[in-house]
N, CA and C atoms of all chains as a GROMACS GRO file, in nm:
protein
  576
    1UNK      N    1   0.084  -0.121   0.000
    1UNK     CA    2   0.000   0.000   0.000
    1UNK      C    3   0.088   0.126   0.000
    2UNK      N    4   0.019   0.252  -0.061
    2UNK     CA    5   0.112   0.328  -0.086
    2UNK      C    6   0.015   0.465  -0.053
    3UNK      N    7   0.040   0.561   0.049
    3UNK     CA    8  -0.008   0.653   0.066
    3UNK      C    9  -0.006   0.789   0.006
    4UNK      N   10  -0.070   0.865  -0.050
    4UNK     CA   11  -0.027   0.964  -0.090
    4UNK      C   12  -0.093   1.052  -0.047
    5UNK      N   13  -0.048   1.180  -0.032
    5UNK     CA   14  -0.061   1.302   0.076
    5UNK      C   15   0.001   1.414  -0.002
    6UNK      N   16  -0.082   1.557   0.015
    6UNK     CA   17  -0.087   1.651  -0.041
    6UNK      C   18  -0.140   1.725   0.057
    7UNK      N   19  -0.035   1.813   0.146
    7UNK     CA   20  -0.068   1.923   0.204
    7UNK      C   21  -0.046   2.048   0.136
    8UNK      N   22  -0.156   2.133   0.116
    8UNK     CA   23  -0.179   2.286   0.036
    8UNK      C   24  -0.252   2.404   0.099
    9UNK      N   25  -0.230   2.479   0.029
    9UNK     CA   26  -0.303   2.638   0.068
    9UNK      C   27  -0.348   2.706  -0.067
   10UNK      N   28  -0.454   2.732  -0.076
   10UNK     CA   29  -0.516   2.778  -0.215
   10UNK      C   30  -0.500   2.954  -0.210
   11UNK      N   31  -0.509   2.956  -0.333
   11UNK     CA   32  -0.465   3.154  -0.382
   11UNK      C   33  -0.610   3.188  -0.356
   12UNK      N   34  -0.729   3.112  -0.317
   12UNK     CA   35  -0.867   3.174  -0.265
   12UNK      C   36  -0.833   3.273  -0.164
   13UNK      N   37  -0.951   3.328  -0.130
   13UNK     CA   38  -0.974   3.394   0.022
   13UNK      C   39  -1.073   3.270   0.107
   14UNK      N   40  -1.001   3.215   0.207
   14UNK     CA   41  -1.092   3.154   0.341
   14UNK      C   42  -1.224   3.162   0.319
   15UNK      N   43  -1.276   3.066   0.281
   15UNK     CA   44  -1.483   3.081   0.284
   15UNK      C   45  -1.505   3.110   0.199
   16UNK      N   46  -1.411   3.182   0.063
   16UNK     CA   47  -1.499   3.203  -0.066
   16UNK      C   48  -1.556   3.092  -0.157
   17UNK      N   49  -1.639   3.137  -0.256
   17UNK     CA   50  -1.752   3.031  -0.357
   17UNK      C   51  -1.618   2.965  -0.428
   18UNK      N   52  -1.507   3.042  -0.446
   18UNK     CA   53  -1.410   2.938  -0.493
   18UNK      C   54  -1.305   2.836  -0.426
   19UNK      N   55  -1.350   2.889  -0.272
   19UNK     CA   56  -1.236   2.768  -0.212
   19UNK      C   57  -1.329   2.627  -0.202
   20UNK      N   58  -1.473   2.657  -0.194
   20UNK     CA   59  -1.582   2.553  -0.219
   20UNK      C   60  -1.551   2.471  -0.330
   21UNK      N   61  -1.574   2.572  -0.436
   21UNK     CA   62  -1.584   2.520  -0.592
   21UNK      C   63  -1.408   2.405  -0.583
   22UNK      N   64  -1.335   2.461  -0.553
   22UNK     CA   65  -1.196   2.372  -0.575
   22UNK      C   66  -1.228   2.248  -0.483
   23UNK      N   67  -1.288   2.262  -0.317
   23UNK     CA   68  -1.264   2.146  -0.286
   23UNK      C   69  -1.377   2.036  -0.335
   24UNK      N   70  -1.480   2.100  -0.384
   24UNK     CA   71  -1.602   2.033  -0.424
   24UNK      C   72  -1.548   1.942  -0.538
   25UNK      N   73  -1.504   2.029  -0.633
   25UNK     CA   74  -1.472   1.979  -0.794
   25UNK      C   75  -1.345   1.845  -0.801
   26UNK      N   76  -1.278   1.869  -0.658
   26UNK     CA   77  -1.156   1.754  -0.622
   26UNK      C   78  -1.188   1.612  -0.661
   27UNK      N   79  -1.303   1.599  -0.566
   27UNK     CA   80  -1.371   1.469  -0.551
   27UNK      C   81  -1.361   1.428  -0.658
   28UNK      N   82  -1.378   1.445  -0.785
   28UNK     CA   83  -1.332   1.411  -0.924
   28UNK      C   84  -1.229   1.290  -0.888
   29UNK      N   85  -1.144   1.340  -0.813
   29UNK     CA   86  -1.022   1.243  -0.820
   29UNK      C   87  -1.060   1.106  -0.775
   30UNK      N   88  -1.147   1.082  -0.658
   30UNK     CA   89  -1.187   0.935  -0.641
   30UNK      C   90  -1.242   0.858  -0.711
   31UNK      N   91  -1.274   0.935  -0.818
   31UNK     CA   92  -1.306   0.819  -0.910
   31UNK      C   93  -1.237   0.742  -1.026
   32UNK      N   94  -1.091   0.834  -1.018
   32UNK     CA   95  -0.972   0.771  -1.130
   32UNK      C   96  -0.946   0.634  -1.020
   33UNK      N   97  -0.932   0.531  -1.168
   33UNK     CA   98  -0.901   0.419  -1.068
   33UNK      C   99  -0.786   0.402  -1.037
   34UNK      N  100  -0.816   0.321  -0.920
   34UNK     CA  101  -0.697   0.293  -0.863
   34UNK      C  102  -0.680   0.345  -0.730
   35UNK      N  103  -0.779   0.488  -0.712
   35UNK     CA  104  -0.790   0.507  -0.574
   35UNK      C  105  -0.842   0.493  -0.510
   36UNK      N  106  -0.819   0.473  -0.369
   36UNK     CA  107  -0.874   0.408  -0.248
   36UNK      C  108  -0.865   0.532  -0.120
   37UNK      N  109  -0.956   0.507  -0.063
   37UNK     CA  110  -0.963   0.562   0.079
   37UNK      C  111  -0.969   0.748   0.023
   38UNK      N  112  -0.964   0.799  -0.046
   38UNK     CA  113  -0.972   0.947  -0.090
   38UNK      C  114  -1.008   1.047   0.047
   39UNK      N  115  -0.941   1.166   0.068
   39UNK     CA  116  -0.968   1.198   0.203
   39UNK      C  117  -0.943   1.376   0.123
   40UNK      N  118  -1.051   1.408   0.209
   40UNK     CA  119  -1.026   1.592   0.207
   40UNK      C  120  -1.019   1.632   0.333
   41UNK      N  121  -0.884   1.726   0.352
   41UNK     CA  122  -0.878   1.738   0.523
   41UNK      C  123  -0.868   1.888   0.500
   42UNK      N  124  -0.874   1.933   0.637
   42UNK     CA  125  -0.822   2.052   0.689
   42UNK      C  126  -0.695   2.051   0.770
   43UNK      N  127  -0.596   2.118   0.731
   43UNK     CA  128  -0.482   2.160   0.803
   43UNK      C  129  -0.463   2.236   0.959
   44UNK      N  130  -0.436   2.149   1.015
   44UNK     CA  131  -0.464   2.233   1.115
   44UNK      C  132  -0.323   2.212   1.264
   45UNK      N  133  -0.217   2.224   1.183
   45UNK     CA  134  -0.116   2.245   1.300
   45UNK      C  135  -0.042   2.370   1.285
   46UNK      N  136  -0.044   2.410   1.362
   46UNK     CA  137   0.005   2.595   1.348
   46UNK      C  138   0.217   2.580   1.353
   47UNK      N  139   0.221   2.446   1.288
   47UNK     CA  140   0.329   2.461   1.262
   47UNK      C  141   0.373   2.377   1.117
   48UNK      N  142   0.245   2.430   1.057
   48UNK     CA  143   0.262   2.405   0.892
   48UNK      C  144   0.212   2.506   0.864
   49UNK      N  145   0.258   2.544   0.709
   49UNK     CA  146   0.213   2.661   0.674
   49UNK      C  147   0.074   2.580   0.535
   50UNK      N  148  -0.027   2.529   0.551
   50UNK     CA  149  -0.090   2.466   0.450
   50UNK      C  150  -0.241   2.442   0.540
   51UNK      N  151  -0.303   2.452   0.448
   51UNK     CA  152  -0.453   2.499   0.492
   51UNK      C  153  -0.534   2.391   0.483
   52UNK      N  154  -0.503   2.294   0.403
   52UNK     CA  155  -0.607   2.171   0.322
   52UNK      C  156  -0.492   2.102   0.289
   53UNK      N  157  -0.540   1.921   0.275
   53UNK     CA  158  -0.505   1.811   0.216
   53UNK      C  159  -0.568   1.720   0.188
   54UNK      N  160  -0.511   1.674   0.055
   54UNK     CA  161  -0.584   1.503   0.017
   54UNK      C  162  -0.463   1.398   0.070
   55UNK      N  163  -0.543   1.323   0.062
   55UNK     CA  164  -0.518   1.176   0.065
   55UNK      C  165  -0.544   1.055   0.052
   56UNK      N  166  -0.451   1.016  -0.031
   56UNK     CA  167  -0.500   0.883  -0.080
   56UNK      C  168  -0.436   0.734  -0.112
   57UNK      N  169  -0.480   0.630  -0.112
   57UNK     CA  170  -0.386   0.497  -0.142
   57UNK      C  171  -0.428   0.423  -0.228
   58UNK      N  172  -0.307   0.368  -0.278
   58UNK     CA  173  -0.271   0.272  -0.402
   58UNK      C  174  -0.288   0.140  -0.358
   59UNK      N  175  -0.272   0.041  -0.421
   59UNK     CA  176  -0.255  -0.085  -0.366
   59UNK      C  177  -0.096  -0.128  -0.401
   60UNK      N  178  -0.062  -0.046  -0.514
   60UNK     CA  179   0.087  -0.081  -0.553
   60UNK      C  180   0.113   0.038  -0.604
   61UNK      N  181   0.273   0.040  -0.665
   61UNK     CA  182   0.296   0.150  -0.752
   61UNK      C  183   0.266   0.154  -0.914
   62UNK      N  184   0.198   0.068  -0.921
   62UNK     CA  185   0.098   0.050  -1.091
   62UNK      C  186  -0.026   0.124  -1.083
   63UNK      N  187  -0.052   0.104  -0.912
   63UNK     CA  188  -0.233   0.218  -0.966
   63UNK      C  189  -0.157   0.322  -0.976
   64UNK      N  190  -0.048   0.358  -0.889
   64UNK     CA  191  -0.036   0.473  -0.857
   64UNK      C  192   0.057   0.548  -0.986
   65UNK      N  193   0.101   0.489  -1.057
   65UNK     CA  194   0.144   0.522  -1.194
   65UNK      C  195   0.011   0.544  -1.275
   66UNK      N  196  -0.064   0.467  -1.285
   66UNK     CA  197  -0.171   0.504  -1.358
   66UNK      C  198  -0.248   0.606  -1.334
   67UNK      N  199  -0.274   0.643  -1.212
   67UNK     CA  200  -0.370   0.769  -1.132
   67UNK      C  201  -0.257   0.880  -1.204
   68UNK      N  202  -0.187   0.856  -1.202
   68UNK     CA  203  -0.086   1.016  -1.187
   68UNK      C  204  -0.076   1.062  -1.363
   69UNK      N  205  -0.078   0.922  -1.472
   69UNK     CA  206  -0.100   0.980  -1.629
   69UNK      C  207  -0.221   0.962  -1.654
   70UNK      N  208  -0.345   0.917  -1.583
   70UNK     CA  209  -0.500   0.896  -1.619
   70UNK      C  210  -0.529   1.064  -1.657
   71UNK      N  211  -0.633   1.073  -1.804
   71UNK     CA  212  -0.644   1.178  -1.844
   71UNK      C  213  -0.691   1.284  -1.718
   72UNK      N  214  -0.813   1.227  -1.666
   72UNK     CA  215  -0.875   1.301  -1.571
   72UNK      C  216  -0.788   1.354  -1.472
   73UNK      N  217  -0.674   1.335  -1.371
   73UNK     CA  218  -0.591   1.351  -1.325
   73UNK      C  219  -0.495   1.495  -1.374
   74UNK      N  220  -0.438   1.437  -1.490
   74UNK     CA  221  -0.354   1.544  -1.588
   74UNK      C  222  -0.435   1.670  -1.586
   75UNK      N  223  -0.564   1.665  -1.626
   75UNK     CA  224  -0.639   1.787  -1.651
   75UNK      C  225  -0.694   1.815  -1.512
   76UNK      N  226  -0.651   1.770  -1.422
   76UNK     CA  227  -0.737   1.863  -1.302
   76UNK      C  228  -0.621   1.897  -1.216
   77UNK      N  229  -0.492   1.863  -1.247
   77UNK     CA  230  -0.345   1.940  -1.231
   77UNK      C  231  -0.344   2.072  -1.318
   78UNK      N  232  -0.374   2.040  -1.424
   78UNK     CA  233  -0.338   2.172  -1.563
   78UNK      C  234  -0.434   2.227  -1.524
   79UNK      N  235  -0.570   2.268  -1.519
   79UNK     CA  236  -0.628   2.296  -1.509
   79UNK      C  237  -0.730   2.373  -1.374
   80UNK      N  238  -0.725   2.295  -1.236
   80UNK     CA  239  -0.740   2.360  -1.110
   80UNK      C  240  -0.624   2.394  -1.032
   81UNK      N  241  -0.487   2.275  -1.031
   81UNK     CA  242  -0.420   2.246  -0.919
   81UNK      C  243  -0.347   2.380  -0.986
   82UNK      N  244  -0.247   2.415  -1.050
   82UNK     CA  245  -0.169   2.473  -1.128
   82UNK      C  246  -0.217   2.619  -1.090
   83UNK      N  247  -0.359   2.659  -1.145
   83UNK     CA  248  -0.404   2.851  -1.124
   83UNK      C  249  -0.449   2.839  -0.992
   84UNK      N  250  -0.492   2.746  -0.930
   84UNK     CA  251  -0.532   2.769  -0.784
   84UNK      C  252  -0.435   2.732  -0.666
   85UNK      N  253  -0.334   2.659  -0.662
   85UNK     CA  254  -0.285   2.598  -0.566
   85UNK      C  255  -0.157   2.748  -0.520
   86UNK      N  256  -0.179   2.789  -0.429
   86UNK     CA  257  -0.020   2.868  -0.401
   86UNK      C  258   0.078   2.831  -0.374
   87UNK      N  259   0.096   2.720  -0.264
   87UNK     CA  260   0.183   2.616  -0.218
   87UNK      C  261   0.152   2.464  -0.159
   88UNK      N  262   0.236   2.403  -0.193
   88UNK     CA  263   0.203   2.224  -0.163
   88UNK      C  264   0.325   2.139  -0.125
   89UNK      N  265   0.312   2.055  -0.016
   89UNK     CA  266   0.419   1.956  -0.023
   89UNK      C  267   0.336   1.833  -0.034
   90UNK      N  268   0.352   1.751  -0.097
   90UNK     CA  269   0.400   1.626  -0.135
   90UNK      C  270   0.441   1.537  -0.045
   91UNK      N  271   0.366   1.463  -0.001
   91UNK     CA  272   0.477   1.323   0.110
   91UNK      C  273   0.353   1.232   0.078
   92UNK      N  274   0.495   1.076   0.027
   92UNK     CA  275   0.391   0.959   0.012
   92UNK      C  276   0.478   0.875   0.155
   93UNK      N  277   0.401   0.778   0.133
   93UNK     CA  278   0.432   0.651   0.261
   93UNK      C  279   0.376   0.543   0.254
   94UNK      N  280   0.477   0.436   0.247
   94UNK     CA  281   0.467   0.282   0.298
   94UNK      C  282   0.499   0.276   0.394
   95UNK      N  283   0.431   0.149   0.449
   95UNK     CA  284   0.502   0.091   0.624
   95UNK      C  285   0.608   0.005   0.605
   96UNK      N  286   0.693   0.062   0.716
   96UNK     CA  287   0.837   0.107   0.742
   96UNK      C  288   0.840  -0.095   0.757
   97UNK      N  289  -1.219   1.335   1.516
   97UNK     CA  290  -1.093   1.312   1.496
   97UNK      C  291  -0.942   1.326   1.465
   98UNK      N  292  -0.844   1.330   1.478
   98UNK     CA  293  -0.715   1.405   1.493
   98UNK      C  294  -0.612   1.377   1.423
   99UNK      N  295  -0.533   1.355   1.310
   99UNK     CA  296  -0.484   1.275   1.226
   99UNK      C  297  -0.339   1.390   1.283
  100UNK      N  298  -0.237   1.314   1.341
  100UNK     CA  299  -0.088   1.407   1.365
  100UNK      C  300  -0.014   1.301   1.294
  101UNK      N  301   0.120   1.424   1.217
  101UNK     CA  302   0.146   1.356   1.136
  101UNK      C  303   0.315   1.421   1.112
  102UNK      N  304   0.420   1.343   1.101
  102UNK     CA  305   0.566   1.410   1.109
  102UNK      C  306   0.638   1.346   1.024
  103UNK      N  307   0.672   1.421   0.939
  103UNK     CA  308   0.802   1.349   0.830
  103UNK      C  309   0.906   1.389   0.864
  104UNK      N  310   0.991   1.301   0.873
  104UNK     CA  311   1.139   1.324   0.958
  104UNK      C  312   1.254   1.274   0.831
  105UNK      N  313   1.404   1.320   0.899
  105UNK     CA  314   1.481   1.282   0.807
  105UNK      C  315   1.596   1.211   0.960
  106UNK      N  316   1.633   1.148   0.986
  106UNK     CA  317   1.730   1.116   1.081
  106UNK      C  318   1.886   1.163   1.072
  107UNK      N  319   1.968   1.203   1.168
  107UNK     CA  320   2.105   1.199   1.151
  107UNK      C  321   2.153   1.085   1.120
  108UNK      N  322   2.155   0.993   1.161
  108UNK     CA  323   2.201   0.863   1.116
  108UNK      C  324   2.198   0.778   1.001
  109UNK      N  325   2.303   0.753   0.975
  109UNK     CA  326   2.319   0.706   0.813
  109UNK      C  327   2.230   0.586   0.790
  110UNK      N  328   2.181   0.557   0.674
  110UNK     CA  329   2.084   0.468   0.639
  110UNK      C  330   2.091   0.357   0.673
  111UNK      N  331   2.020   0.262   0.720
  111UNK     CA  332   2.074   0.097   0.799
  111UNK      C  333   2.164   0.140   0.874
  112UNK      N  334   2.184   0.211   0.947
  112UNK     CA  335   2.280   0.213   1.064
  112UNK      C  336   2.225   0.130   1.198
  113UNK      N  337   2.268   0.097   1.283
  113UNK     CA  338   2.201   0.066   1.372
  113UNK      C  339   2.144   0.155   1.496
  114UNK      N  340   2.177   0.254   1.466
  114UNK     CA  341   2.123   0.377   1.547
  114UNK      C  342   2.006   0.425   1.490
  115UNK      N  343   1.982   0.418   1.340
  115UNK     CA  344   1.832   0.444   1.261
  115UNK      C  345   1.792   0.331   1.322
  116UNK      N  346   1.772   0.232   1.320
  116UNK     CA  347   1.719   0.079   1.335
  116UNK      C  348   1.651   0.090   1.514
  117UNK      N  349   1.770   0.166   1.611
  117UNK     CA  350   1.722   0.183   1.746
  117UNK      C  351   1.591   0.308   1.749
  118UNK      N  352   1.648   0.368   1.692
  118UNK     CA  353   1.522   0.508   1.680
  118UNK      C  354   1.421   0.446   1.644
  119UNK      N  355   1.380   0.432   1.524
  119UNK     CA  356   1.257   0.315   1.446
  119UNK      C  357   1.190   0.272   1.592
  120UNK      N  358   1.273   0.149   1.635
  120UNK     CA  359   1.204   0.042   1.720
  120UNK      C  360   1.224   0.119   1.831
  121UNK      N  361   1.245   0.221   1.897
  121UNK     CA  362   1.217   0.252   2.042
  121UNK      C  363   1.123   0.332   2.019
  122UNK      N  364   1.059   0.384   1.889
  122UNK     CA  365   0.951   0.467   1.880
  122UNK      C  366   0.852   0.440   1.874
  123UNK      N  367   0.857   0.316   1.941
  123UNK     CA  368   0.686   0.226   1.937
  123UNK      C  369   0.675   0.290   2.132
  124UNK      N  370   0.721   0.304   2.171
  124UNK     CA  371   0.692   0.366   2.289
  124UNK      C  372   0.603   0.500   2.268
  125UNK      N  373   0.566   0.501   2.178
  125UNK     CA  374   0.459   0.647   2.150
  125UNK      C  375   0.341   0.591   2.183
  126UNK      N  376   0.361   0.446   2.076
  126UNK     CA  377   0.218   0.425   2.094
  126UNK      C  378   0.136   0.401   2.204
  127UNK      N  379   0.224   0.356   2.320
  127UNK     CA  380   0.182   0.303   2.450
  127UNK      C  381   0.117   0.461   2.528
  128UNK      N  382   0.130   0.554   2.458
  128UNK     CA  383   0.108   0.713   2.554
  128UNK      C  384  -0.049   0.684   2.532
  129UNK      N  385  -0.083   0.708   2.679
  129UNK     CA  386  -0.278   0.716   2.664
  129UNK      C  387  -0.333   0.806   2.567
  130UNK      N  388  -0.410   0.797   2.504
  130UNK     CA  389  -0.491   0.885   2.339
  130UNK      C  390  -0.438   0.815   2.227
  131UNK      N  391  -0.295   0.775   2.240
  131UNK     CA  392  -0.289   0.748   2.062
  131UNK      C  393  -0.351   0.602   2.024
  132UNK      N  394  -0.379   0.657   1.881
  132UNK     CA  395  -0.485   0.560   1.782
  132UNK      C  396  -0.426   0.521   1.695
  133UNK      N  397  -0.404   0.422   1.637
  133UNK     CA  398  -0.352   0.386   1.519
  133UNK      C  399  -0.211   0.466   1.465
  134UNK      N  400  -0.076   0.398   1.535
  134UNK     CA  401   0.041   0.472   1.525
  134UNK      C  402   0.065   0.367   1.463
  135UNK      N  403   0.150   0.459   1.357
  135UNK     CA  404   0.212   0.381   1.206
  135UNK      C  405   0.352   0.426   1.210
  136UNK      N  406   0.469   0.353   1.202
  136UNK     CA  407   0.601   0.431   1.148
  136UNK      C  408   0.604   0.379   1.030
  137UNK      N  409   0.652   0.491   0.945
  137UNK     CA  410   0.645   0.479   0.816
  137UNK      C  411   0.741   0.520   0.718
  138UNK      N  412   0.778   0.495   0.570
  138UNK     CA  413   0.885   0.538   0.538
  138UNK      C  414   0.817   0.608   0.433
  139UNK      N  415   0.889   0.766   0.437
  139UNK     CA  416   0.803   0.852   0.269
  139UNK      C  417   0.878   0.792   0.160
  140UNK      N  418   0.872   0.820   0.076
  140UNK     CA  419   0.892   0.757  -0.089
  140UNK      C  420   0.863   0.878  -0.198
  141UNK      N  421   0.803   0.978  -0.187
  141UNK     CA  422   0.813   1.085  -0.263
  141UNK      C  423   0.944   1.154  -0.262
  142UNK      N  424   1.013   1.117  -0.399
  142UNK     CA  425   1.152   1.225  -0.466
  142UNK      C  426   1.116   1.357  -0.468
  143UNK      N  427   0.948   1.431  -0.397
  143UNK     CA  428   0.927   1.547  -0.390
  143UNK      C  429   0.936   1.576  -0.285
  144UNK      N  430   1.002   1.489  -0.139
  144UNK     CA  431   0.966   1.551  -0.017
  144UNK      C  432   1.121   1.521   0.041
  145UNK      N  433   1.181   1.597   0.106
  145UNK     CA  434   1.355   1.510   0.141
  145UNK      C  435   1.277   1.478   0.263
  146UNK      N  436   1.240   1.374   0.329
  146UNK     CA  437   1.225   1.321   0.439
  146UNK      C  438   1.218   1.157   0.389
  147UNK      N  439   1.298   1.132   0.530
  147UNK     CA  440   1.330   0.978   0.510
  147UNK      C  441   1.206   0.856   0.558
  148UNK      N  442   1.123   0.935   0.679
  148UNK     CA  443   1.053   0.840   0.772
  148UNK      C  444   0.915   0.947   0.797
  149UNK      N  445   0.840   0.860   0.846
  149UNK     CA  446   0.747   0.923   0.919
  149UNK      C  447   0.655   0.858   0.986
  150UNK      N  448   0.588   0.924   1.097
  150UNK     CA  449   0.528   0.860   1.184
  150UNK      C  450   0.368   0.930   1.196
  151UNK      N  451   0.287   0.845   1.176
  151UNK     CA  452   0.117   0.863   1.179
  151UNK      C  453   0.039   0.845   1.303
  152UNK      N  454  -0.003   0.901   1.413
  152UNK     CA  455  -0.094   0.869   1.472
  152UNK      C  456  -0.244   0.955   1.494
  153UNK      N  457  -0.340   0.890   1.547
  153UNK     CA  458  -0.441   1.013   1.563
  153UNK      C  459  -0.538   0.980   1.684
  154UNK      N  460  -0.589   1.085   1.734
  154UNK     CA  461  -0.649   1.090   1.843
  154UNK      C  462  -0.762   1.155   1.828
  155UNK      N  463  -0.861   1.116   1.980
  155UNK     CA  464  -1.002   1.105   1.943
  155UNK      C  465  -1.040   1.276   1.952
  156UNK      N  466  -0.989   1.372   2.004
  156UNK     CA  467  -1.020   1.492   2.030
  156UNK      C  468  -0.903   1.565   2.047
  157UNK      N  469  -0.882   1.711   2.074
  157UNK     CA  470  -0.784   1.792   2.093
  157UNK      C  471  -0.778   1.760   2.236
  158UNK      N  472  -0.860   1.732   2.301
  158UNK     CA  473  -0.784   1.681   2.495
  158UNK      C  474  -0.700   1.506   2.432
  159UNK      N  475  -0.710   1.464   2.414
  159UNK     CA  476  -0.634   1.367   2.384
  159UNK      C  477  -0.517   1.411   2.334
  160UNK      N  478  -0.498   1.498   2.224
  160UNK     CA  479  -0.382   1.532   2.168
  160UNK      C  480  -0.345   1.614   2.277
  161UNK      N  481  -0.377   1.699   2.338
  161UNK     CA  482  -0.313   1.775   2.421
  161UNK      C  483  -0.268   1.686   2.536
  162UNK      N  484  -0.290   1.597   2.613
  162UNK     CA  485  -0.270   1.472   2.709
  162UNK      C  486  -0.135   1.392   2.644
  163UNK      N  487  -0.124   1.360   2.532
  163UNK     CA  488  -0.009   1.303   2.472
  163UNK      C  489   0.089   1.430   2.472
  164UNK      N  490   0.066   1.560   2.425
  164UNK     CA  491   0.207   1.643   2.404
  164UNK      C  492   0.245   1.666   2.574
  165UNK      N  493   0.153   1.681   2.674
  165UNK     CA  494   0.216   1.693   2.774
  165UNK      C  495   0.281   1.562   2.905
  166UNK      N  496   0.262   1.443   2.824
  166UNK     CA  497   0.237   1.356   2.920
  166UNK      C  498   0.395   1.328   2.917
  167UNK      N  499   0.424   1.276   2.984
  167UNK     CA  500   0.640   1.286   3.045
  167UNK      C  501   0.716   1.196   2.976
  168UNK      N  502   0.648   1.036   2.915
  168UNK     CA  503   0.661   0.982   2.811
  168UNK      C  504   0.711   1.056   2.706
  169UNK      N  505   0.603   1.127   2.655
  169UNK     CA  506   0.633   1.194   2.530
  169UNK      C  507   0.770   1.305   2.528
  170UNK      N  508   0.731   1.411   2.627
  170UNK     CA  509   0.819   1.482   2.675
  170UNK      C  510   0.962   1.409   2.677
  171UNK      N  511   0.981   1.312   2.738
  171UNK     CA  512   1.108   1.258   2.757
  171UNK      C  513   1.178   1.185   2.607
  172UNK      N  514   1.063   1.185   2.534
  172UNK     CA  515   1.086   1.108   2.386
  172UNK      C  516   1.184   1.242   2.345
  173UNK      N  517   1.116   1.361   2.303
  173UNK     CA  518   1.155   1.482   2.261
  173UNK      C  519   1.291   1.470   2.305
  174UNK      N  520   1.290   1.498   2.401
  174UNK     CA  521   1.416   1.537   2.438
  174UNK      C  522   1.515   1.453   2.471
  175UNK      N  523   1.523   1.348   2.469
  175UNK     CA  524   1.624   1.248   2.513
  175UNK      C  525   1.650   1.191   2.373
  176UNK      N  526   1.565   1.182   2.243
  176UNK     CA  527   1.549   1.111   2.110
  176UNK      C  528   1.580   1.190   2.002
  177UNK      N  529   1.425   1.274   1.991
  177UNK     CA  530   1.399   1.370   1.870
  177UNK      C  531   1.504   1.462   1.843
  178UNK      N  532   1.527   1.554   1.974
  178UNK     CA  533   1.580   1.709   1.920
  178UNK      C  534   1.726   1.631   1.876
  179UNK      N  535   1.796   1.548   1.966
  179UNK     CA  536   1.916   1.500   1.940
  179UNK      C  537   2.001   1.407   1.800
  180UNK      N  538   1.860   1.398   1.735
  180UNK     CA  539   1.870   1.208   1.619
  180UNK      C  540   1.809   1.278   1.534
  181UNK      N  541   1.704   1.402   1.503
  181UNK     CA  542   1.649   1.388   1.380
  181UNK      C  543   1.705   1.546   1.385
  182UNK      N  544   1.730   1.528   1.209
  182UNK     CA  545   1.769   1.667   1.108
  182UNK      C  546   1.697   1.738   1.066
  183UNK      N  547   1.567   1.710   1.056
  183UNK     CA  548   1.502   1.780   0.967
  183UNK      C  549   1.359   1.720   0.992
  184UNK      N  550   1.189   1.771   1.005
  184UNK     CA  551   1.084   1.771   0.986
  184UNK      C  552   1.027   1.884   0.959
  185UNK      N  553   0.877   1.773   0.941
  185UNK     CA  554   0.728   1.908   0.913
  185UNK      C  555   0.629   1.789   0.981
  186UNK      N  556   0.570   1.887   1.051
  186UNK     CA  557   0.448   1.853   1.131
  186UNK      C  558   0.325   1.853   1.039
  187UNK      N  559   0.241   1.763   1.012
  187UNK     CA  560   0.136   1.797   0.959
  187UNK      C  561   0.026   1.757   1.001
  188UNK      N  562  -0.130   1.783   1.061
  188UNK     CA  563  -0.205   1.729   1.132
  188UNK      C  564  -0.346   1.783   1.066
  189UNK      N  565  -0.407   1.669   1.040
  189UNK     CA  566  -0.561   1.673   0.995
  189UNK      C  567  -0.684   1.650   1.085
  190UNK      N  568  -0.773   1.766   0.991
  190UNK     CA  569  -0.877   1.684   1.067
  190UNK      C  570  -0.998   1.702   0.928
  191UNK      N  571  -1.099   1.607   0.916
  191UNK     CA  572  -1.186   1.561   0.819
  191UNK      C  573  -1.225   1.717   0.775
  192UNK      N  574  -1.256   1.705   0.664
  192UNK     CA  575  -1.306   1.871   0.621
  192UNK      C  576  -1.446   1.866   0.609
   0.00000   0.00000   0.00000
């Protein structure tokens, strides 16, 4: 299993129709296959600088190759993640 | 629910046996009253420099707050963490 995690902060303002519209329109992503467990969080340790995260797991690194060139994926990087996202880190995880 | 969450990088060189002691004496977290489902884990994203990380979560913010102050933990910090690890980010969820 392979976790993947995306902590971010969007170029919205807090509570606007577009920080909705981005996390609403996300959900898109649970339905590329291959993913499992899909999670929308809120950030909330005052010693990260990131507001929101997904998360999600693979069963191997084949879904997870496939999720990452599946069309739907590509275009909701180019397309939401890219003009909306201000900053993001990235951390995946297997057990150790 | 409380999802805390730390990607670490260790001083200790890879398979050393001093990484190997850190790892396995860090199951002593889990034994601290509140934590839920503690995972040590290794990241795998070439987008994040962290080597390890560790997952647990708790049922409320008095739980999390009961683990950061409880002498266990405290004594982890400081006798382990500040001394063995190079580098983290704290990251902690909660359901959006």
């Amino acid at each position: 299993m392979i976790r993947h995690t995306v902590a971010f902060t969007l170029k919205h303002a807090a509570g606007s129709d577009a920080e909705t519209a981005f996390l609403s329109d996300a959900l898109m992503l649970e339905r590329i296959p291959g993913v499992q467990k899909f999670e929308r969080l809120r950030q909330t340790s005052p010693k990260a600088n990131y507001a929101f995260g997904f998360s999600m797991e693979f069963a191997d690194q084949a879904a997870y190759d496939g999720y990452n060139v599946h069309p739907d994926h590509v275009a909701f990087v180019r397309d939401r993640w890219v003009p909306e996202v201000s900053a993001f880190q990235e951390i995946d995880y297997v057990a150790l």
